[in-house]
Structures are given as structure tokens and as C-alpha cells.
C-alpha positions as CSV (number, residue, x, y, z in Angstrom):
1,X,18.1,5.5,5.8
2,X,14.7,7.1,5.6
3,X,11.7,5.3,5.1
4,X,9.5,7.0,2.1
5,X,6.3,6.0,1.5
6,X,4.8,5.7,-2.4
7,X,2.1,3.5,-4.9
8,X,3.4,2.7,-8.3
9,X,0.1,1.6,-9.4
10,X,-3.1,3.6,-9.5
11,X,-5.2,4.8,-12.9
12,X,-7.2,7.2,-13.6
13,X,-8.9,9.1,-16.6
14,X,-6.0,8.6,-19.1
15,X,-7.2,5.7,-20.2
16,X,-9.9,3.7,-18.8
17,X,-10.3,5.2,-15.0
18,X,-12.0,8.1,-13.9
19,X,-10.5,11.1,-12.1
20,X,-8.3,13.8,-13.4
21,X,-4.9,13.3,-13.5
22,X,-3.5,16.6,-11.7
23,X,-6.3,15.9,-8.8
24,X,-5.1,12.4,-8.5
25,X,-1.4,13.9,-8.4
26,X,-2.5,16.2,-5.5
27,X,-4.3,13.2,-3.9
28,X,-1.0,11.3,-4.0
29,X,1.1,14.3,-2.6
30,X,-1.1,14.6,0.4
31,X,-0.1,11.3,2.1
32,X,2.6,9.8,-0.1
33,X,6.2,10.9,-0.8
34,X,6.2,9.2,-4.3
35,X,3.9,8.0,-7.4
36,X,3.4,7.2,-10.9
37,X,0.3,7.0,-12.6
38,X,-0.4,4.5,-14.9
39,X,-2.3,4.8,-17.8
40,X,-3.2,1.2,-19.4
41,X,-1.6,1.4,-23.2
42,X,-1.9,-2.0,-24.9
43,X,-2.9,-5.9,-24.4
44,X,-0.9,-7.9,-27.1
45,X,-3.0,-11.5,-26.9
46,X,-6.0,-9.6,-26.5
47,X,-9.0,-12.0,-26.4
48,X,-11.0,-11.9,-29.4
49,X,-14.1,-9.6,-30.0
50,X,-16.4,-12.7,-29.9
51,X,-20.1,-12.6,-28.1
52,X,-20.5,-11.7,-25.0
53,X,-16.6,-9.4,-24.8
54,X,-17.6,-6.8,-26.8
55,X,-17.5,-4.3,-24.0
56,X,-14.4,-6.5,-22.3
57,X,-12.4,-5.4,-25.8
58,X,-13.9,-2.4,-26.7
59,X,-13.4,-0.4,-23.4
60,X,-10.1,-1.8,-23.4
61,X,-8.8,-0.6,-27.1
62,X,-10.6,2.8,-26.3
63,X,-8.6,3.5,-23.0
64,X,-5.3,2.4,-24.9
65,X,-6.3,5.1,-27.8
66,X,-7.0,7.5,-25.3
67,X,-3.6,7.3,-23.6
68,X,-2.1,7.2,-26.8
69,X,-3.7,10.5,-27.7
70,X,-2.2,12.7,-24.8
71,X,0.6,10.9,-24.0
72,X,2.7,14.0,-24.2
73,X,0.6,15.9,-22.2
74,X,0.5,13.3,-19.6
75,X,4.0,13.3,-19.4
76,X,4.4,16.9,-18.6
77,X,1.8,17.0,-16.3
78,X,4.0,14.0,-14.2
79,X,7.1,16.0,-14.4
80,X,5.8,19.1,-13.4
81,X,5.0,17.6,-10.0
82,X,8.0,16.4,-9.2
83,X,9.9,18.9,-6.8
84,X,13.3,16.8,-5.4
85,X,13.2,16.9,-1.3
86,X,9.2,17.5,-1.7
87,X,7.4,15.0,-3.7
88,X,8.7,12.4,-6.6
89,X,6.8,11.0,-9.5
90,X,7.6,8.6,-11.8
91,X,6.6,7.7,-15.6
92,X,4.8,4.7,-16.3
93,X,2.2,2.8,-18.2
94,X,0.8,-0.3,-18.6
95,X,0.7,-3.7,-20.7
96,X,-1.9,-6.2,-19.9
97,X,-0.7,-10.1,-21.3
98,X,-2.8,-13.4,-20.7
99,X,0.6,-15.4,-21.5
100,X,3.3,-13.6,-19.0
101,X,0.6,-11.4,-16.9
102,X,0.4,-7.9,-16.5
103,X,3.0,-5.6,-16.2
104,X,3.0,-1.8,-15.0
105,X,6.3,-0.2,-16.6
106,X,8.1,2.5,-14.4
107,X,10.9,4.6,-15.3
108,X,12.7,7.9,-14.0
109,X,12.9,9.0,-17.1
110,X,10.5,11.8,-18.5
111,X,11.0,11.1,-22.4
112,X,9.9,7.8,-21.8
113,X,7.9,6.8,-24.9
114,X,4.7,4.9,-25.3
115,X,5.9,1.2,-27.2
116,X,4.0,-2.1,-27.7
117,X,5.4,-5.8,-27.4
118,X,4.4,-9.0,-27.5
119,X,6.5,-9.6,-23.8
120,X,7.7,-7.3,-20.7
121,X,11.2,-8.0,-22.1
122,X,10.6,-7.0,-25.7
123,X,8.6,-3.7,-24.6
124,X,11.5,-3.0,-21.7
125,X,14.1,-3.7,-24.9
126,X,12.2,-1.6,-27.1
127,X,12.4,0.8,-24.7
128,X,16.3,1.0,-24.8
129,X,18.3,3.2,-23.3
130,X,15.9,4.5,-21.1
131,X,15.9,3.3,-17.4
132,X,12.6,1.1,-17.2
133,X,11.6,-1.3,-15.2
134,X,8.3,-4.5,-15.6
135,X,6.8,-4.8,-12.5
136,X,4.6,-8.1,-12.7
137,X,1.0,-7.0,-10.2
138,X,-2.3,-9.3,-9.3
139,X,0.2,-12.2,-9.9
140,X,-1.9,-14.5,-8.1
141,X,-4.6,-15.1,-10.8
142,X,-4.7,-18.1,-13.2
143,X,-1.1,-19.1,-15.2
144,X,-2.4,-18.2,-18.7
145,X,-5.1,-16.0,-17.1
146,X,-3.5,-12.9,-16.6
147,X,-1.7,-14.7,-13.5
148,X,2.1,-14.5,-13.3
149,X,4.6,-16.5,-15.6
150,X,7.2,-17.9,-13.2
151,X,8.6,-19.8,-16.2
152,X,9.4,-16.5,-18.2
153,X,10.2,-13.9,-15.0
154,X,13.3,-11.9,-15.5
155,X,14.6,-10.7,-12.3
156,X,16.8,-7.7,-14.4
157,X,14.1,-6.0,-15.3
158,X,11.4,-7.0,-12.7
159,X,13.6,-5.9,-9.3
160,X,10.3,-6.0,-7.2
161,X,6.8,-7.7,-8.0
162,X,3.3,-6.1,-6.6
163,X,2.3,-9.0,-3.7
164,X,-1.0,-6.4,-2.7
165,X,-3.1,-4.6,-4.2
166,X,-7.1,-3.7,-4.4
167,X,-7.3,-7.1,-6.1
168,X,-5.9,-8.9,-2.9
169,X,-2.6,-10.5,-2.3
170,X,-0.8,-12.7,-4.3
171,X,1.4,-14.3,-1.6
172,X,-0.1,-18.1,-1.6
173,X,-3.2,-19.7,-2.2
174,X,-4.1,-20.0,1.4
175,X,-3.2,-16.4,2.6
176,X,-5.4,-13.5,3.8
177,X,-7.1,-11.1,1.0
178,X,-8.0,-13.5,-1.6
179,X,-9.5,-12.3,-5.1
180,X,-12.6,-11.7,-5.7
181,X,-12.8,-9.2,-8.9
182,X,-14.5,-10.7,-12.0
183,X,-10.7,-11.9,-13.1
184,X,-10.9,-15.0,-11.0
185,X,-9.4,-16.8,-8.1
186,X,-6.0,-17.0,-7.2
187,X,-3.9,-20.3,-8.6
188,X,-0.6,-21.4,-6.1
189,X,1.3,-22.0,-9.5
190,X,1.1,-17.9,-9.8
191,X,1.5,-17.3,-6.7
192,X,5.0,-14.9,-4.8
193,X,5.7,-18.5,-2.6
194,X,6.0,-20.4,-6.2
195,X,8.4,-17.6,-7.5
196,X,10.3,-17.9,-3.8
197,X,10.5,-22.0,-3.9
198,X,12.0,-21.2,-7.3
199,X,14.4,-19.1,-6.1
200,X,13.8,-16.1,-8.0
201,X,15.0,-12.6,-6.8
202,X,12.5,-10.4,-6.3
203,X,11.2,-7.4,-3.5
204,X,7.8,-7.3,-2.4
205,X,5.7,-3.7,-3.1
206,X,1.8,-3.0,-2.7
207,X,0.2,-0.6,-4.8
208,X,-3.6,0.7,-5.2
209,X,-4.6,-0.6,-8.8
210,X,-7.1,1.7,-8.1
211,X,-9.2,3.1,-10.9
212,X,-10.5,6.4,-9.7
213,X,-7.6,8.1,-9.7
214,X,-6.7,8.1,-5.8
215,X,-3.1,6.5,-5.0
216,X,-2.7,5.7,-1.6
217,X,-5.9,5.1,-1.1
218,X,-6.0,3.2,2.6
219,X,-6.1,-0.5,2.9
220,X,-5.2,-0.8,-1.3
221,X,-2.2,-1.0,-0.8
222,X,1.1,0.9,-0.7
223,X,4.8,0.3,-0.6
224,X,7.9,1.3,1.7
225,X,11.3,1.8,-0.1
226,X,14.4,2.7,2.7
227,X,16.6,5.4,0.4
228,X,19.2,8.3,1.2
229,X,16.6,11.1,0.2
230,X,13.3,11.9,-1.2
231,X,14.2,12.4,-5.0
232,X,13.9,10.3,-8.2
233,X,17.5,9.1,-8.2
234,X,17.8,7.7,-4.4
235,X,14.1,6.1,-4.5
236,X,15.2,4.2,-7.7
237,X,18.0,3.3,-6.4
238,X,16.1,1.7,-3.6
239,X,13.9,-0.3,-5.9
240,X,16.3,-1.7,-7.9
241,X,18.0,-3.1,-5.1
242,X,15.1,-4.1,-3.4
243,X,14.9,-2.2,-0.7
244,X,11.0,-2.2,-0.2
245,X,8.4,-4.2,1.3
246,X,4.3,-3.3,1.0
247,X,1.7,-3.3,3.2
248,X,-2.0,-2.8,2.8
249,X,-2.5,0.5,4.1
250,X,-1.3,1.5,7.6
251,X,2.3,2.9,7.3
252,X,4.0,-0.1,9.7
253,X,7.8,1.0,9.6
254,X,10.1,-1.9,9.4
255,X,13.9,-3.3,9.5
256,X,14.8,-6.4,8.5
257,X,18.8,-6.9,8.3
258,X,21.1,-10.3,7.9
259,X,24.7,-9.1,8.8
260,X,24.1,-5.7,8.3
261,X,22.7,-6.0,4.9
262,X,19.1,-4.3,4.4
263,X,15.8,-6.8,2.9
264,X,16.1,-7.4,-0.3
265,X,20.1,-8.0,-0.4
266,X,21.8,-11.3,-1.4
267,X,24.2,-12.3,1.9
268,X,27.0,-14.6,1.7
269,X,27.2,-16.0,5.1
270,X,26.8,-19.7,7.0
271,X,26.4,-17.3,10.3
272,X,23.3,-15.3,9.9
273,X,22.7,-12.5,12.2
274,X,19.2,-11.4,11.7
275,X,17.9,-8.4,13.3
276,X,13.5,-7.0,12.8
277,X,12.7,-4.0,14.1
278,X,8.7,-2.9,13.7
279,X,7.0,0.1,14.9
280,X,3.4,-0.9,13.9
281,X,0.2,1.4,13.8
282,X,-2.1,-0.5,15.6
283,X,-2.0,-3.6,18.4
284,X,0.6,-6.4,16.9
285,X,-1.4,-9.7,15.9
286,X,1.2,-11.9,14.9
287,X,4.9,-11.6,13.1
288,X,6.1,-14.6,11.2
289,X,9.6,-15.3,9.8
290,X,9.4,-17.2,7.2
291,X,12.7,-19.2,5.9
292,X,12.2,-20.9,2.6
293,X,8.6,-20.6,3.1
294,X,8.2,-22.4,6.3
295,X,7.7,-20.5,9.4
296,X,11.0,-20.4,10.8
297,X,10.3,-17.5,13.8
298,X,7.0,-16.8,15.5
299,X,5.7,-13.5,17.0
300,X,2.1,-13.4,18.8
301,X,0.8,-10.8,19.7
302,X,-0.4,-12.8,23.5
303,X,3.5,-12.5,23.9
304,X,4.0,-8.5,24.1
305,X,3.2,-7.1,27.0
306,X,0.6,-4.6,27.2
307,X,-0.1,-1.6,29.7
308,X,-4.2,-2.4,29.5
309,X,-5.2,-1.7,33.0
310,X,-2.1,-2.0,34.5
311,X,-0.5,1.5,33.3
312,X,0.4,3.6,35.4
313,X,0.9,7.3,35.7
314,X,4.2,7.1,34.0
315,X,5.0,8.6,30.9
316,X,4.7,6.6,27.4
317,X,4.0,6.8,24.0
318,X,0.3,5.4,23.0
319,X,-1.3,5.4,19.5
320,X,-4.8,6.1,19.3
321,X,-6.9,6.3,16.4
322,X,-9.9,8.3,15.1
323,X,-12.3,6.9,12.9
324,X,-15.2,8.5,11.2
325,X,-17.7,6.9,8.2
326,X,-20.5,4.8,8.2
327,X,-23.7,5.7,6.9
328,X,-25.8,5.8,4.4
329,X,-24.3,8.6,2.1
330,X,-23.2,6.8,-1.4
331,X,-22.4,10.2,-2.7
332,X,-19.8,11.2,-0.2
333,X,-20.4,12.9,3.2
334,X,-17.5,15.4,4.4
335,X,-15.9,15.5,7.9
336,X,-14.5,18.2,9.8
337,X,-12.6,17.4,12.8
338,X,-10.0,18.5,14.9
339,X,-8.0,16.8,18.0
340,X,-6.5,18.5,20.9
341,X,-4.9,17.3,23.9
342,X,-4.3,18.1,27.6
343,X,-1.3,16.9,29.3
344,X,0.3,15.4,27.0
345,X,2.3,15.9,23.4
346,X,1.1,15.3,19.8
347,X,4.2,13.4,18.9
348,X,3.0,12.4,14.9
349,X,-0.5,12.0,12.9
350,X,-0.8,9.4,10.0
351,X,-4.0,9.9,7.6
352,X,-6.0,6.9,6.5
353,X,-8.3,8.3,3.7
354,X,-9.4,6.4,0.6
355,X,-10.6,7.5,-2.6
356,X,-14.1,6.6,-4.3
357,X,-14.0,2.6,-4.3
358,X,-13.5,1.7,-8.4
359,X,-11.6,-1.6,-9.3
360,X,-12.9,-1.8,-13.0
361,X,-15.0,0.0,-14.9
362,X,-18.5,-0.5,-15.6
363,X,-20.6,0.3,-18.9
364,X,-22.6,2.5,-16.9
365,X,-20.2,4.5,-15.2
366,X,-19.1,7.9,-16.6
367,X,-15.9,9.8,-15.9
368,X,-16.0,12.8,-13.8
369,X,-12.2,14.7,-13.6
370,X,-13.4,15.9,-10.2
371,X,-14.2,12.6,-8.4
372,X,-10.9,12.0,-6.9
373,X,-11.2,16.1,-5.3
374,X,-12.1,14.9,-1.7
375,X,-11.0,17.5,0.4
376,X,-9.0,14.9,2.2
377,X,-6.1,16.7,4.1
378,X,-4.5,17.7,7.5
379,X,-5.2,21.8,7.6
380,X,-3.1,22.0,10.7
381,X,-1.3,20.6,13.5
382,X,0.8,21.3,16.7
383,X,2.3,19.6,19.6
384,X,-1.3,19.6,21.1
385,X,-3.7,19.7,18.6
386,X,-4.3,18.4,14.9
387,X,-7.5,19.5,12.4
388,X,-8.4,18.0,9.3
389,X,-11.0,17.7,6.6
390,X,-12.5,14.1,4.5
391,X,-14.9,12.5,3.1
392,X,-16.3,9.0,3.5
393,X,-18.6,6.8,1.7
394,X,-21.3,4.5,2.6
395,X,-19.4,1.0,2.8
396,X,-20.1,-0.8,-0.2
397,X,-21.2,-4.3,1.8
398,X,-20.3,-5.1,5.8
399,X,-16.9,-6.6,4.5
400,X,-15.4,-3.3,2.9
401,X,-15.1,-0.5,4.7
402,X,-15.2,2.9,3.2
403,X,-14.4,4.8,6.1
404,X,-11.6,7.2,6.7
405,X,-9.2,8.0,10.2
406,X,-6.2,9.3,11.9
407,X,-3.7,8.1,14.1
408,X,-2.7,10.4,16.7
409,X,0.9,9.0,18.4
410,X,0.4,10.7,22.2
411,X,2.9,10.8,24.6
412,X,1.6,10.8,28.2
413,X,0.0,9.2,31.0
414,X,-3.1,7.8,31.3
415,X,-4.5,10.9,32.9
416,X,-3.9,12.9,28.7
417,X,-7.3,13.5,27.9
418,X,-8.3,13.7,24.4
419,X,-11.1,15.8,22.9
420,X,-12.4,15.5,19.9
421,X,-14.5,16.8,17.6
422,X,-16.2,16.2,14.4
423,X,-19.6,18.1,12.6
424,X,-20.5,19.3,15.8
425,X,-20.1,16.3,17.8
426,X,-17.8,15.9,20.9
427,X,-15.9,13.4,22.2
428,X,-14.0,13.4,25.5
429,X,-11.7,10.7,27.5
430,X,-8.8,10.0,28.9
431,X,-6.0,7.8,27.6
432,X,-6.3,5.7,30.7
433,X,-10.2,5.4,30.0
434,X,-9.5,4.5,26.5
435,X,-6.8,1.5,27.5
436,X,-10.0,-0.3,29.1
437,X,-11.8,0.0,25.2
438,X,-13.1,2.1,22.3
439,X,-16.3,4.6,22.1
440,X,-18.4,5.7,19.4
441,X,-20.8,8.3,18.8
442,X,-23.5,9.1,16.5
443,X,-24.2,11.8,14.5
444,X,-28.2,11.7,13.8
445,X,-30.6,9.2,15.3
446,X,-30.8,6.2,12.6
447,X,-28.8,5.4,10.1
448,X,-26.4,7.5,11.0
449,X,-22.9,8.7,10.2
450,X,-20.4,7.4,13.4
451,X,-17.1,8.2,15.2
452,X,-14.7,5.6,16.6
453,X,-12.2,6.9,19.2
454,X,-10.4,3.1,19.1
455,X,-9.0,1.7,21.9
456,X,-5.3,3.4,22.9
457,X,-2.4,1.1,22.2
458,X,0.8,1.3,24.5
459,X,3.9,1.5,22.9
460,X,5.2,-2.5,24.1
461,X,2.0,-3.7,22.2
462,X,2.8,-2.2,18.5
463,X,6.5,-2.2,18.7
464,X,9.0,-5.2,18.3
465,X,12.6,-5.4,18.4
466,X,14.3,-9.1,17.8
467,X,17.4,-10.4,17.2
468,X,18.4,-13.9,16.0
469,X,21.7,-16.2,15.1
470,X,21.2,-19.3,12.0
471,X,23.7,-21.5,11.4
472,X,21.3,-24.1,9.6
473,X,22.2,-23.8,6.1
474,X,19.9,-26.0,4.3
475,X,20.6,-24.5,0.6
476,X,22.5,-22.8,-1.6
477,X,20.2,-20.1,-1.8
478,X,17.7,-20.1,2.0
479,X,15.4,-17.2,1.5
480,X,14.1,-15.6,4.8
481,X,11.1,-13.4,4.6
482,X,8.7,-11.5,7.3
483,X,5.2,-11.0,6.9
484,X,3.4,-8.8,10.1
485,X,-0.3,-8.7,10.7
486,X,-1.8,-6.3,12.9
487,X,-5.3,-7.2,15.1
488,X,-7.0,-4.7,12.8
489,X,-6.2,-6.3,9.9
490,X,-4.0,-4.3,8.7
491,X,-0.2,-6.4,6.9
492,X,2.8,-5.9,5.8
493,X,5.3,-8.4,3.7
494,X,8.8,-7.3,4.0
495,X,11.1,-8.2,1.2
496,X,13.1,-11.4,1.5
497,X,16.8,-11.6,2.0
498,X,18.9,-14.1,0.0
499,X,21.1,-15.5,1.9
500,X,23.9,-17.9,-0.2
501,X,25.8,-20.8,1.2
């Protein structure tokens, strides 16, 4: 099966984001296959309107009165831009609860109507016969809190739970990306290992939960669902059987199998045949199976071997990517650049771009339907060459990037040279002079707006193929789950198999 790429999670002007909602359509449709936007419609136990939450509740109420107001409009707009084969979008909205967490509701269907409960399951019940799924996000947060509610999680309608998103992930207390919005910390009792240790079914996604109306936006989050085709019926079918995994933003492709039978599938076996396939985007850090939460395989990335110094002039497949940002331009600050190479082939180009950085709003911001109108796109590319257009931000502190790239996949030698250039800049090297490290390059003499051509990665130092034997049952239910980190940072979290005594 193909792997398509979407984010079932991502706001904007609807209710309380910013953005228009045909640009952030067009946004999504650049580098996604899939979307649905979610507009935030009600909060049932909503705190009350005492000192010092009057803007909390307000802003709140008005976004749900707004979505409320142009539902069917919104609707339309959603079905018009799905084209079956091209792009798919999804309906969905939102219900915030402080007793069972929040919940994003998706559905295939475009009559879906706008309802109101006191709990996922009497909202997903109300919504009857429609297809609809709750999909529990930011689970990590404080039971009670907004956090997840193991003790009422239906597994029927909540096929896959969000583990990432631009809150951080919700995997365990002492995992990478905790939270730091105004919501709180993370709490282990909410956390995706608490849901695992109780054996719940479940397949992990990532989504943006981005409120500027840019899905996809790079290093949010995003999920992978393996399906027959690119329409509305096949990637369902993939969700509700689990067939996903997220990652934060770089598209790693994985397979995970146990006899045959894809992640996220229940297997009846005392013989386990495991197989893991990865093609990551960048150097390999460390893979960890994980079988009922304990680390049952390990993966460093020490272990792979890597060309460095020692390639020769033979052929092979490299990844090497292009980064451009950096600044101080808080307003945006476009990019025009184009790759080409010589002696060698342009095999594939992924795009990195990220919207306008917006968790929550703010009482000062205003909405602007054009924010989320970057210009970010590939304009054109061959077997040799590749040219595209974004923009990039200042980064908001040295922790969070704002910066934008592209991954060029080159297969040569290290004798392909690469040229690239950018607003006038020019950047040339060789593949094998890029093995021995990165280079930059400024724009202007302080202060500056940069370009990264990254170190070049052989193919034996992002790529993995394993294959394992378990005969250890140790329960009725031993859940086996992979989670990859790359040395840039970059994850994914590949939906667990269920494997049954």
C-alpha cells in the first residue's frame, strides 16, 4: 500500500484562529495528500466566567458562535476541495471537555451536522448514522485538566489518538517535546503509555493544532495512514483500522508488520515474526522497539554504517537538505531558490515549510484571511534541477525554529555537484565535500537572513531494514510499538500491534 501523508487537526478563522479557510485548504494541498479543518464548536464544562477568565470564556463562546454561523458555508467550501486521486478533505470540528479531554470529530461525510454533548460518545451518538469518529489530542495534560480520560476512552469511536502535536507529545512523562503552552505540564496518568499499560486499542497520528490556518506546518506534526488510494473511502478505511503512525514533521516512511499484518492490527500468534522497514529524512539517531512499554529492540544510530569519508566514486542515493531562515524579519521574508545538479539525478524533493507560528490566540491579535498566503510551493522540478518559492520568520526564541527547507534525494557519487541559489546568493559543492559537513552563507552583513546546505547523508545512514522472531509471550495482550528519532530531532511513533496469546 501507498503511504499518504495528511493533519486532521489545524484551525483557522472559523472560529477562533486566523487565516482563511480556502488559503489554508491550498496550504494543506501543497504538501499534504489529506486534511480537515477544524473549527472549535462547543466546551460543555466550560469553566465559569469568574475574575480573571473573562477573555478565557469569552473568546471561546465567540469562536463557537462564529462556526455556528457559517457552518454551511464551511462545509461546502471542504467538499469542494476534495478531488478523489488528487487531494482529500475531511469534515470535522471540535469539542473541548475538562472531564474526558478534548476531542476533534472527523467524518467522511459532508452533511455532517454541528451537535453539542456533554461526552465524545453522546456527541458521536447524536451524530448517528453518520460515519464519525473522537479523536482524543494534547492527551498528555492534567486528568480533569483538559488531559485524557483513560477511565472513559472508547476505542469504537476513538480508532487513533493524536500523540504530537504543536503542544508537544503526549507519549510519557519523560519523553521528548514536553508542554509548555499556558494549559500546563504533562501528567503520566494522561499520558499514550498509561492508555498502552491498560491495554487499550488505539493508532498513534500527529497533527498541527495549529491556529493560523496552515496544516502541515513542519515540525507540528503530521500523520501517515498506509491505504489502497488517495480518496475519502480508502484513507478512512486506513484510520479506522489503524493503519497510521505520526511524526513531527519530516515525512519518515515506515513498515512495521507481525506476520504479515500491518501496525495497528490485533495478531493472534505465540510466534511473532516482526519485520521494520524505515526510510528516514535525515541521519538515523536511534529506533526503539518498544514491547509493553519496555524497550524490547534497540537501534543506534553508531550502529549503521556510514559512507563519511570513506565513499567512494560509486553510485548511491544521498539526501541533502537546503535550509533557509534566520533573521530578524518578524513579518515574513520571501525566498527564491532553485537547485540544479551536475552528474547526478534529482531522484525526489520533500518541502519543510511552516506557517505563521500561532498556538492560541491572544487579545491583541487580529485576524487577517491572508496570513496563511505564503507563497510556499515547488514551481518546478526535473531530474536535474528543482525551484521554489517561501517564506520564513524570525525564530521566535533560539529553541523554535521558524525556518523553512528542502530535501533534495540525489543519486550519484561524490563528485555530483550541487549549486544552489537563493536571492541572489550562490552556493556550490560537491556531494563528496558535503559528506565531510555542512556550509552556510549569508545574505547581508549583520543580522542577516542565512542558508544551510546540511551535511549529505548516505543512503546506509537513514535507511533500516530489520527483521525479528518472539516467542516470549508474557500476556494475553503484549503490545509492541516503534518510536524513531532522527539526529535532527526530527520523530516518528509508529502505531502499536496487538499481538494476543
Amino acid at each position: 500500500m501507498p503511504l499518504y501523508w495528511g493533519d486532521l487537526h489545524n484551525h483557522c478563522g472559523i472560529s477562533y484562529g486566523f487565516g482563511g479557510l480556502e488559503n489554508a485548504l491550498l496550504a494543506a494541498k501543497g504538501q499534504l495528500d489529506f486534511v480537515a479543518i477544524i473549527g472549535h464548536a462547543s466546551w460543555y464544562d466550560i469553566p465559569a466566567r469568574t475574575e480573571g477568565l473573562e477573555y478565557l470564556v469569552d473568546f471561546h463562546k465567540e469562536g463557537f458562535a462564529k462556526l455556528r454561523g457559517h457552518w454551511d458555508q464551511v462545509r461546502e467550501t471542504v467538499k469542494s476541495f476534495n478531488v478523489p486521486g488528487e487531494f482529500v478533505t475531511f469534515q470535522g470540528y471540535e469539542a473541548h471537555s475538562s472531564q474526558y479531554g478534548d476531542h476533534h470529530f472527523v467524518s467522511p461525510d459532508d452533511d455532517l451536522p454541528l451537535v453539542e454533548g456533554e461526552s465524545p460518545a453522546a456527541i458521536v451518538e447524536k451524530l448517528a448514522p453518520r460515519r464519525v469518529i473522537a479523536v482524543p489530542h494534547h492527551v498528555g495534560y492534567t486528568p480533569g485538566y483538559r488531559g485524557g480520560n483513560w477511565d472513559s476512552f472508547n476505542g469504537s469511536i476513538s480508532p487513533i489518538v493524536e500523540v504530537y502535536s504543536k503542544h508537544g507529545s503526549g507519549m510519557s512523562d519523560q519523553g521528548q517535546y514536553p508542554y509548555y503552552h499556558d494549559m500546563g505540564p504533562r501528567d503520566s496518568r494522561s499520558s499514550v503509555f498509561e492508555a498502552l499499560k491498560r491495554k487499550h486499542r488505539f493508532g498513534f497520528v500527529g497533527s498541527t493544532d495549529h491556529h493560523a490556518g496552515y496544516p502541515g506546518s513542519y515540525g507540528d506534526g503530521r500523520l501517515a495512514v498506509l491505504a489502497d488510494s488517495k480518496t475519502r473511502e480508502s484513507i478512512w478505511e486506513a484510520i479506522l483500522a489503524r493503519r497510521t503512525y505520526a511524526v513531527t514533521g519530516d515525512k519518515i516512511a515506515c513498515r512495521f508488520s507481525m506476520n504479515g499484518q500491518p501496525m495497528g492490527s490485533e495478531v493472534k500468534a505465540s510466534e511473532r515474526n516482526l519485520e521494520l522497514e524505515v526510510t528516514a529524512c535525515d541521519q538515523i539517531d536511534k529506533i526503539v522497539v518498544y514491547k509493553n512499554l519496555k524497550p524490547w529492540k534497540v537501534i543506534n544510530g553508531e550502529s549503521l554504517t556510514s559512507a563519511g569519508t570513506e565513499a567512494t566514486k560509486a553510485v548511491g542515493k544521498y539526501k541533502v537538505r537546503v535550509e533557509m531562515g534566520w533573521g530578524n524579519n518578524k513579518n515574513g521574508f520571501s525566498w527564491q531558490g532553485n537547485a540544479e545538479l551536475s552528474n547526478g539525478k534529482l531522484l525526489a524533493v520533500e518541502t519543510c515549510f511552516r506557517g505563521r507560528s500561532v498556538l492560541a490566540p491572544t487579545p491583541e491579535m487580529k485576524d487577517d484571511p491572508s496570513m496563511n498566503a505564503l507563497g510556499n510551493k515547488l514551481i518546478r522540478q526535473s531530474d536535474d534541477s528543482v525551484e521554489w518559492s517561501c517564506m520564513t520568520f524570525k525564530n521566535p526564541t533560539t529553541l523554535h525554529p521558524h525556518t523553512a527547507a528542502v530535501i533534495l534525494e540525489i543519486e550519484g557519487s561524490v563528485d555530483t555537484e550541487l549549486r544552489v541559489q537563493l536571492n541572489g546568493a550562490e552556493m556550490t559543492f560537491t556531494v563528496g565535500e558535503l559528506l565531510e559537513g555542512n556550509r552556510t552563507q549569508h545574505l547581508h552583513p549583520y543580522n542577516s537572513e542565512a542558508i544551510v546546505l546540511h551535511r549529505a547523508i548516505p543512503e546506509q545512514a537513514y535507511t533500516v531494514k530489520e527483521v525479528w522472531t518472539d516467542t516470549n509471550v508474557e500476556s494475553e495482550c503484549d503490545v509492541y510499538h516503534v518510536e524513531i528519532k532522527q539526529v535532527n530531532g526530527q520523530c516518528a511513533w509508529i502505531s502499536p500491534i496487538y499481538a494476543l496469546a
